[in-house]
C-alpha positions as CSV (number, residue, x, y, z in Angstrom):
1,X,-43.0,17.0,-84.3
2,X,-39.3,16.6,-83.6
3,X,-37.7,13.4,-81.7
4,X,-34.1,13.9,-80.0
5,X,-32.1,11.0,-79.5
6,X,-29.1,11.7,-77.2
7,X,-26.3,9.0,-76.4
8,X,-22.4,9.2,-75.3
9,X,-23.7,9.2,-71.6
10,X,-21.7,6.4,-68.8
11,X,-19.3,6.3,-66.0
12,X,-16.4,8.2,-65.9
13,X,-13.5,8.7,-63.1
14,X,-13.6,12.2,-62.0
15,X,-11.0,14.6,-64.4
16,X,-12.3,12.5,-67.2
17,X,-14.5,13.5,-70.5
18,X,-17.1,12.8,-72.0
19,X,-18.7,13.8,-75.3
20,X,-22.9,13.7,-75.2
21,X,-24.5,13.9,-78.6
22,X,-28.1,14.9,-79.7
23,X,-29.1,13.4,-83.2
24,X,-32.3,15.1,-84.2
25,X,-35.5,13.8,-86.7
26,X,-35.3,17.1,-88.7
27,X,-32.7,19.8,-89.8
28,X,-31.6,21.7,-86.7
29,X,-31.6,24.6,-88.6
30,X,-35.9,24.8,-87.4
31,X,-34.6,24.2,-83.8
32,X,-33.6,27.5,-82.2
33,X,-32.1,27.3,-79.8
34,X,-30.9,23.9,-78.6
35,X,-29.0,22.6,-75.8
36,X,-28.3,21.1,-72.7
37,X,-30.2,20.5,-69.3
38,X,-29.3,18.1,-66.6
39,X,-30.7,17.1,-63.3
40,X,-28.6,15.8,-60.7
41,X,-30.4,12.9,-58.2
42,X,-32.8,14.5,-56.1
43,X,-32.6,17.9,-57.5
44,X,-34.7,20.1,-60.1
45,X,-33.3,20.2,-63.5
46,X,-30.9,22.8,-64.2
47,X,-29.6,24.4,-67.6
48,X,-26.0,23.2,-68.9
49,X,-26.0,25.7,-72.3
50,X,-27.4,26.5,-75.3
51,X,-26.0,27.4,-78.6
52,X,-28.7,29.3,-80.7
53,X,-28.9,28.9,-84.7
54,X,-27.1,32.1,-85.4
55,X,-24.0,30.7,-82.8
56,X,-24.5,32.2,-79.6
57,X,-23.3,29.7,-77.0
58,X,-24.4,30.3,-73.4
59,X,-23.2,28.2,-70.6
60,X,-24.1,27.5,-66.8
61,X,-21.4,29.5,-64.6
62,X,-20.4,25.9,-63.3
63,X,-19.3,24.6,-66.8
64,X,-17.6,27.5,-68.0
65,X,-13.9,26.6,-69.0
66,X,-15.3,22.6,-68.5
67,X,-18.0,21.9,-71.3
68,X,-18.3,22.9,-75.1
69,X,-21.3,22.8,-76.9
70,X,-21.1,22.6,-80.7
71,X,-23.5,21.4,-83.9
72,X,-22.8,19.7,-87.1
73,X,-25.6,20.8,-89.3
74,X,-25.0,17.6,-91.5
75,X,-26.0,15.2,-89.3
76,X,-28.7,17.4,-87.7
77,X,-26.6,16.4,-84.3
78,X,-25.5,18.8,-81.4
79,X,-22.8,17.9,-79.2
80,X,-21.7,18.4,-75.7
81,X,-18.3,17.9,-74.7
82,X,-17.2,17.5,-71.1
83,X,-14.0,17.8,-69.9
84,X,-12.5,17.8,-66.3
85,X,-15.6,16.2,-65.0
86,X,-16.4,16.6,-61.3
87,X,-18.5,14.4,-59.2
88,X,-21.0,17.0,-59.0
89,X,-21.7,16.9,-62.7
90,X,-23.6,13.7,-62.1
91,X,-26.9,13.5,-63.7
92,X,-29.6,12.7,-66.2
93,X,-28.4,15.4,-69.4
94,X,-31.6,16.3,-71.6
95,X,-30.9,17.3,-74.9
96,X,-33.6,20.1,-75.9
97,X,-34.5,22.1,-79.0
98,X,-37.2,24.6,-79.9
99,X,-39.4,25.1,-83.0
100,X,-41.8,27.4,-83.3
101,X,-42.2,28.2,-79.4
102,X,-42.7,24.6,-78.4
103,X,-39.9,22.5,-76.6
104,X,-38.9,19.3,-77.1
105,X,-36.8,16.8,-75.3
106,X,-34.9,13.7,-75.4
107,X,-35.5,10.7,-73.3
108,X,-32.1,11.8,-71.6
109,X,-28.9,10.1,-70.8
110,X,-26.9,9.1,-67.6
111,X,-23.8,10.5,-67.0
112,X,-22.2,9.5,-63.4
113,X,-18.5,10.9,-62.5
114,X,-17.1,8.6,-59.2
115,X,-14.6,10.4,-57.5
C-alpha cells in the first residue's frame, strides 16, 4: 500500500507558476512510473506527464515548454512545476505512482488560473 499526499495547489493570475508536489509513504524508487493527471471542471481526467524511474519524462502536448516534472529521491517527493499558466490549465492535478501493476492516487489538489 502506498499513500500520495500532493500540495502547492491555489489561485494563480494567468502567466503565473506554480510548483505541485507529491510526497509519497514509501521510497519512489518501487513507484514506476509516477506523475501527473488533472481534470478540468466538467471534463474526463487527462494525463499531464510522467517521469519513469529510469528518467524518462513524458509530457501532454499542451504542457510542453510550460510544465517540468522532476523527483527528489530523498524525500520520496515528485514535483510538478508550472510556469506560464493558462486559464485552461484549471483543474483538480492527481498525483499517481505505480507499484507492481496497481495504481495509486492522491486525494488531488486545486489549481485555478483567472485570467
Amino acid at each position: 500500500q502506498v499513500q500520495l499526499v500532493e500540495s502547492g495547489g491555489g489561485l494563480v493570475q494567468a502567466g503565473g507558476s506554480l510548483r505541485l508536489s507529491c510526497a509519497a509513504s514509501r521510497s519512489i524508487f518501487t513507484l514506476n512510473p509516477m506523475g501527473w493527471y488533472r481534470q478540468p471542471p466538467g471534463k474526463q481526467r487527462e494525463l499531464v506527464a510522467t517521469l519513469s524511474s529510469g528518467g524518462r519524462v513524458n509530457y501532454a502536448d499542451s504542457v510542453k515548454g510550460r510544465f517540468t516534472i522532476s523527483r527528489e529521491n530523498a524525500k520520496n517527493t515528485v514535483y510538478l512545476q508550472m510556469n506560464s499558466l493558462k486559464p485552461e490549465d484549471t483543474a483538480v492535478y492527481y498525483c499517481f505512482g505505480t507499484a507492481y501493476f496497481e495504481d495509486y492516487w492522491g486525494q488531488g489538489t486545486q489549481v485555478t488560473v483567472s485570467s
